[in-house]
Each structure stands twice: as structure tokens, then as C-alpha cells.
Wavefront OBJ file of the C-alpha trace (Angstrom):
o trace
v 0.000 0.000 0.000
v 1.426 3.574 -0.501
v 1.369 6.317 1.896
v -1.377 8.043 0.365
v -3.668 4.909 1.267
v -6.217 6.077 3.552
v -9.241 3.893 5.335
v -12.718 5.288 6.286
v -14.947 3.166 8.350
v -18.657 3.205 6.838
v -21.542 2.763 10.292
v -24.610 2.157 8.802
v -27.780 0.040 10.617
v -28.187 -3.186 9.044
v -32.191 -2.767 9.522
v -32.585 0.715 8.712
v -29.852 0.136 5.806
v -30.723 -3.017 4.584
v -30.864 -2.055 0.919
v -26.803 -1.259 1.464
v -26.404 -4.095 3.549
v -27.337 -6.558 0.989
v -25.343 -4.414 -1.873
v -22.308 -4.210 0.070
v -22.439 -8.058 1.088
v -23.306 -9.011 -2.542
v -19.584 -7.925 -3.423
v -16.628 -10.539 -2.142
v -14.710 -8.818 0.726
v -12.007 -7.933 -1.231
v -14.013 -6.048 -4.187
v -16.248 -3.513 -1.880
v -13.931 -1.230 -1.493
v -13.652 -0.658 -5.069
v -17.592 -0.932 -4.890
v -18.408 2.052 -2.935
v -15.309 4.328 -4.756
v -17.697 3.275 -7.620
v -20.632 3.852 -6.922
v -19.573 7.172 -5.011
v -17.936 8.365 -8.444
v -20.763 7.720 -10.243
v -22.917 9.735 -7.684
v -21.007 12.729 -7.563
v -21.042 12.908 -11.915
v -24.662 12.447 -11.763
v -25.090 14.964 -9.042
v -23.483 17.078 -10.934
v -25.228 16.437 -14.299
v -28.366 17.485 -12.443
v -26.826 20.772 -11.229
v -29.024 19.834 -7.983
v -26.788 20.875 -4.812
v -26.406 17.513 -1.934
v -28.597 17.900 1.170
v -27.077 15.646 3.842
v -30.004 15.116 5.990
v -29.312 14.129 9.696
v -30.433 13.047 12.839
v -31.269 16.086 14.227
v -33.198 17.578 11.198
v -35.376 14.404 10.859
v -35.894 15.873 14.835
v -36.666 19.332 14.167
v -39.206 17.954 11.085
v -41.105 15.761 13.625
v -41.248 19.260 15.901
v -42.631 21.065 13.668
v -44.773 17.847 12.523
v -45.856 17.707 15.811
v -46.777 21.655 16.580
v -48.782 21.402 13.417
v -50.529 18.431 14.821
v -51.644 20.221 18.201
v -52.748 23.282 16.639
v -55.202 20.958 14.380
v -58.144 20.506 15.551
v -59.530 17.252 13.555
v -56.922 17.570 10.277
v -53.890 14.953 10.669
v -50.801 16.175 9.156
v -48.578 13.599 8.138
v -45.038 14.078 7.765
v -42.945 14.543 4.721
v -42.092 10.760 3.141
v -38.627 10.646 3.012
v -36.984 10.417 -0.649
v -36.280 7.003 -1.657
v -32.428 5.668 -2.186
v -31.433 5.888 -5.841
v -30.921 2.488 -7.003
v -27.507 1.992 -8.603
v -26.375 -1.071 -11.131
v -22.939 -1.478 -10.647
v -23.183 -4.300 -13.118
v -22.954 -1.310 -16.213
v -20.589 0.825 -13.782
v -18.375 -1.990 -13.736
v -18.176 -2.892 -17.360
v -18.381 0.442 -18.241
v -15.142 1.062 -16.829
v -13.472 -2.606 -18.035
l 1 2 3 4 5 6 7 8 9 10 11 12 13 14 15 16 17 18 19 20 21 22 23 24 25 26 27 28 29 30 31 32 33 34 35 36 37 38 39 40 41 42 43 44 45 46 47 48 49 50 51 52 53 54 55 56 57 58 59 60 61 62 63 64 65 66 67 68 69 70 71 72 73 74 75 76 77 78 79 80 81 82 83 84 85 86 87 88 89 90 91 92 93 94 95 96 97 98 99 100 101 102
């Protein structure tokens, strides 16, 4: 390895990220490295295809949306509000990033 090498360590939920779960663990151990540089390539060129700007959303805004979810709620009288679905995980097929790049 050279010196530039460096190693990030990925936490993810296997429940809540099951959909990576099962992509990660349908590459052998030594091939998801070069899996996720992959796939994380081919999100940044199609993020910026789309000219659309990424919004990391975290713990503590999914908090503040329930909040404000919730404040809505109480000043209801019999209307329900329901909160925002969150945006589904693009589905990526490394099957044409890999050959695309063989």
C-alpha cells in the first residue's frame, strides 16, 4: 500500500440500511472497497449532471421535522398532518458501472 492509502470506516444500521447491507455483502470482501469508490464516483457525476446541490439530511433535522410535525398536529383541531415521506435511495447497477469502466 502507498502512503497516500487512507481507510474510512462506513456505520450504517443493518435494519434501517438493509438495501446497502445486501449491496455491500453481494460484493466478495475484497471487491467492496472498489464498490463504494464506484458507486460514489458515479454519484457525484450524476449529481453534478443534475446541477441539484447535496442535502445531507441528519439526525437532528429528521428531529426538528417531527417538531414542527408535531406543533402542526396540536394546533389541528380534527386535520392529521402527516409528515414529509422521506426520498427514496437511488438504485444503482454497478453491473454497467463496472463494465463500463473494463
Amino acid at each position: 500500500m502507498s502512503d497516500d492509502t487512507t481507510f474510512y470506516k462506513l456505520q450504517y444500521d443493518k435494519t434501517v440500511d438493509k438495501d446497502i447491507d445486501e449491496w455491500l455483502n453481494s460484493f466478495p470482501r475484497s471487491r467492496k472497497a472498489e464498490a463504494v469508490r464506484h458507486a460514489l464516483r458515479y454519484y457525484i457525476a450524476a449529481s453534478k449532471s443534475s446541477k441539484e446541490p447535496f442535502k445531507m439530511i441528519t439526525d437532528t433535522q429528521r428531529s426538528q421535522q417531527q417538531i414542527q410535525t408535531d406543533k402542526v398536529s396540536s394546533n389541528t383541531s380534527n386535520d392529521t398532518v402527516e409528515p414529509d415521506t422521506p426520498k427514496k435511495k437511488p438504485k444503482l447497477n454497478m453491473k454497467s458501472i463496472l463494465s463500463a469502466n473494463e
